[in-house]
C-alpha positions in Angstrom: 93.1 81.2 8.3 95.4 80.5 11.1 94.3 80.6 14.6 96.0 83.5 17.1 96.3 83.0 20.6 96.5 85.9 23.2 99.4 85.4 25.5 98.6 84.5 29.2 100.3 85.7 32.7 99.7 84.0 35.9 100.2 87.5 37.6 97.7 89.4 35.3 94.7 90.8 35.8 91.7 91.1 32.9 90.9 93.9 32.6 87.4 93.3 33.6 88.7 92.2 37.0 90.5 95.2 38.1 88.0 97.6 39.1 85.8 94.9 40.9 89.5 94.3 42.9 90.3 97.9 43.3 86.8 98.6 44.9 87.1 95.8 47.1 90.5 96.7 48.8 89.3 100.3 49.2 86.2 99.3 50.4 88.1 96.8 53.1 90.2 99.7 53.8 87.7 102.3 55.0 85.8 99.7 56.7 88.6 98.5 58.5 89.3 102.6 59.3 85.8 102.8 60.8 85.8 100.1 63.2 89.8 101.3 64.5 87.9 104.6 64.9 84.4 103.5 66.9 86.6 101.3 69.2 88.5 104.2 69.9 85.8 106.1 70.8 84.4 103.0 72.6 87.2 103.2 75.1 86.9 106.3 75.8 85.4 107.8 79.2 82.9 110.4 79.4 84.6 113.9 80.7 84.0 114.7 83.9 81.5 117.0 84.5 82.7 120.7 86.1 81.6 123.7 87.5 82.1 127.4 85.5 85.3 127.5 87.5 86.7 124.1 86.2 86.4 122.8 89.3 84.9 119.2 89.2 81.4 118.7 90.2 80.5 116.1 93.5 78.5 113.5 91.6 76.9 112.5 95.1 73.9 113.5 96.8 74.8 116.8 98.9 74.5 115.7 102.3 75.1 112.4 101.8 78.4 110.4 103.3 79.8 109.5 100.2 79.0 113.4 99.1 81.3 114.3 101.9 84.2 112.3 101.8 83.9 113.2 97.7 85.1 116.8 98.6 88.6 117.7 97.7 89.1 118.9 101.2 88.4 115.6 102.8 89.9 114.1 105.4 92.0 117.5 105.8 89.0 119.4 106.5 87.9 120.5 110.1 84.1 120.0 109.0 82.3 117.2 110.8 79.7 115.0 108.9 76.7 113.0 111.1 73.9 111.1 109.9 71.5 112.1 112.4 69.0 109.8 112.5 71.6 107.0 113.0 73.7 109.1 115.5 69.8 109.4 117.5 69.8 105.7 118.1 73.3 105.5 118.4 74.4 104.7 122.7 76.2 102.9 124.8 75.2 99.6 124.2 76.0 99.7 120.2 78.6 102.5 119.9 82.3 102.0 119.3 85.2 104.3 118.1 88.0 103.8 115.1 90.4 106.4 114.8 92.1 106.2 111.1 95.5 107.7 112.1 96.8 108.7 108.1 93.4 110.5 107.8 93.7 112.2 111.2 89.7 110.9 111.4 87.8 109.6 114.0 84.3 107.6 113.2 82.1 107.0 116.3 80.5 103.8 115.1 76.6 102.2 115.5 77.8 98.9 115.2 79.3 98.8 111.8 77.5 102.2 110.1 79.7 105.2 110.9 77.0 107.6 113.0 79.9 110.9 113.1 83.1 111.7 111.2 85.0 113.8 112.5 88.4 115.4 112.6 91.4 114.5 115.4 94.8 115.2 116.5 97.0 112.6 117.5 100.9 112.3 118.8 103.9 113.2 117.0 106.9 111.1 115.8 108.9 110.7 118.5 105.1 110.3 121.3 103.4 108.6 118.9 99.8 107.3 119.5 99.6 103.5 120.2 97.8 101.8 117.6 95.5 98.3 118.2 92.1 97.5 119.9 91.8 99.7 123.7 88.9 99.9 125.9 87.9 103.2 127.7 89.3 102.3 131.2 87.9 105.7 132.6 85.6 108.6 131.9 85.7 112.0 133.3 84.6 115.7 132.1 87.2 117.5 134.4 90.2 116.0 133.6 94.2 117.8 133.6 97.1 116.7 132.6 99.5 115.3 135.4 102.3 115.6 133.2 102.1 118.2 130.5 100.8 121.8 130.6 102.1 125.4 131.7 104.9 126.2 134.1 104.4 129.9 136.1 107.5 131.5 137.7 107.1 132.7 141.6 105.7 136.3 140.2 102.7 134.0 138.2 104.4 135.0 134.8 104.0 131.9 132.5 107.7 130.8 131.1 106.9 127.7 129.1 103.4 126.8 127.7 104.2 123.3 126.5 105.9 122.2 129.8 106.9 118.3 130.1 107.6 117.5 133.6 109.7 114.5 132.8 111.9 117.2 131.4 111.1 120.5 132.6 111.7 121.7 136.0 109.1 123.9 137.8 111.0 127.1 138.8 111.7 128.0 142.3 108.8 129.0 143.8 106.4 128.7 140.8 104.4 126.1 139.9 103.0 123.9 137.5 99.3 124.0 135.8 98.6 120.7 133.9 97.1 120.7 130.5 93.1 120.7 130.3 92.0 117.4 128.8 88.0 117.6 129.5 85.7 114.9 128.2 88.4 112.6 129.0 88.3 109.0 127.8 91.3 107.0 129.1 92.9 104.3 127.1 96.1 103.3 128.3 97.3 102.9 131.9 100.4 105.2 131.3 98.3 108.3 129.7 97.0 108.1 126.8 93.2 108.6 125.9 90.9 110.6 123.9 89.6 114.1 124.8 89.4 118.2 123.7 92.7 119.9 122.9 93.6 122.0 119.6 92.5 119.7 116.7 95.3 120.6 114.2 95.5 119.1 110.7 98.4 116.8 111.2 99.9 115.1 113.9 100.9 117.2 117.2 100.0 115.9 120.6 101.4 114.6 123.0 100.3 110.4 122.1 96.5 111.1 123.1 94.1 111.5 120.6 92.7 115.3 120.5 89.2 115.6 119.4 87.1 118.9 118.5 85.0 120.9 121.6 81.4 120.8 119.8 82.0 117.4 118.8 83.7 115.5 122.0 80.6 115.6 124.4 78.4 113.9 121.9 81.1 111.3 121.7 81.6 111.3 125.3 77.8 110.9 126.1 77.3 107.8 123.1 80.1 105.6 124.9 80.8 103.6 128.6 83.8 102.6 129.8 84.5 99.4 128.3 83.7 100.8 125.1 86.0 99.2 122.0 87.9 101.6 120.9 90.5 100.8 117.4 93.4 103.0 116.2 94.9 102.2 113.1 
């Protein structure tokens, strides 16, 4: 009886082995599917939280600073934010004043916390308001413009309500009524300090820096002259 041999291929598989490789590759497969998947989700932030309206919600204590500046309204809004107890101990000695011209903000400062935020006006393109580190050379609560305000014709009728005097003449026998500028802080030797006047939300005075009427005697009455005062 002569012996038979079964033929042999490097490249094939026993039958035996196949299923044991076929389980492994399928099994490497979905793992390999499942980790793609939980990295994915890994990566991934958590939505937002909103309100009924979609709106997003403020995740910041109401009241608090970083609650306010959080709002989408903020820095266009007119709203003033104070942290009272700080703005109580907040005078002369330990005030200062940074005005953030791109916000249109102005920050009365207890050494470095900010006590108020609130909202200002300053100049236009072509008056712009100096920036850099002032001191207040001069307070005063009665204070008009020597320069701009109101011209009156000789019957007392108003003919120009924005009135430069570098610029406009004062009609024959009218005259000319400067702009009020109370709770005036002077910063500049040619004109320009800090005071009331129409707080709009961009720029649009005249190079001072306009501040709200509620808000500009509590300012006034926290600083001296001498004061530092920082527009950038």
């Amino acid at each position: 009886m002569g012996l038979q041999f079964e033929e042999f291929s490097p490249n094939s598989t026993s039958p035996s082995q196949t299923p044991m490789t076929q389980h492994r590759i399928i099994a490497f497969f979905f793992a390999t599917i499942a980790a793609l998947f939980l990295a994915s989700c890994g990566n991934q932030k958590p939505a937002a939280p909103v309100t009924k309206d979609g709106k997003p919600v403020n995740p910041f204590p109401a009241g608090s600073y970083d609650h306010f500046k959080a709002e989408p309204s903020y820095p266009k809004t007119h709203s003033v934010w104070k942290n009272e107890p700080l703005l109580s101990q907040t005078n002369p000695e330990n005030s200062s004043i940074v005005i953030n011209l791109e916000k249109q903000r102005g920050f009365l400062m207890n050494e470095n916390e900010v006590a108020m935020d609130y909202p200002i006006c300053s100049g236009i393109d072509s008056r712009p308001t100096p920036t850099g580190t002032f001191y207040i050379l001069e307070k005063t609560v009665e204070k008009k413009s020597n320069k701009y305000g109101h011209l009156y014709d000789a019957s007392g009728q108003e003919v120009n309500s924005n009135a430069d005097l570098t610029m406009d003449a004062i009609p024959e026998g009218g005259r000319f009524e400067g702009a009020s500028m109370r709770y005036w802080m002077r910063l500049t030797h040619d004109g320009v300090g800090h005071h009331i006047g129409p707080v709009k939300r961009y720029r649009a005075s005249h190079a001072c820096v306009r501040g709200p009427s509620a808000t500009m005697p509590i300012v006034f009455s926290k600083v001296k002259e001498g004061t530092r005062f920082v527009i950038e």
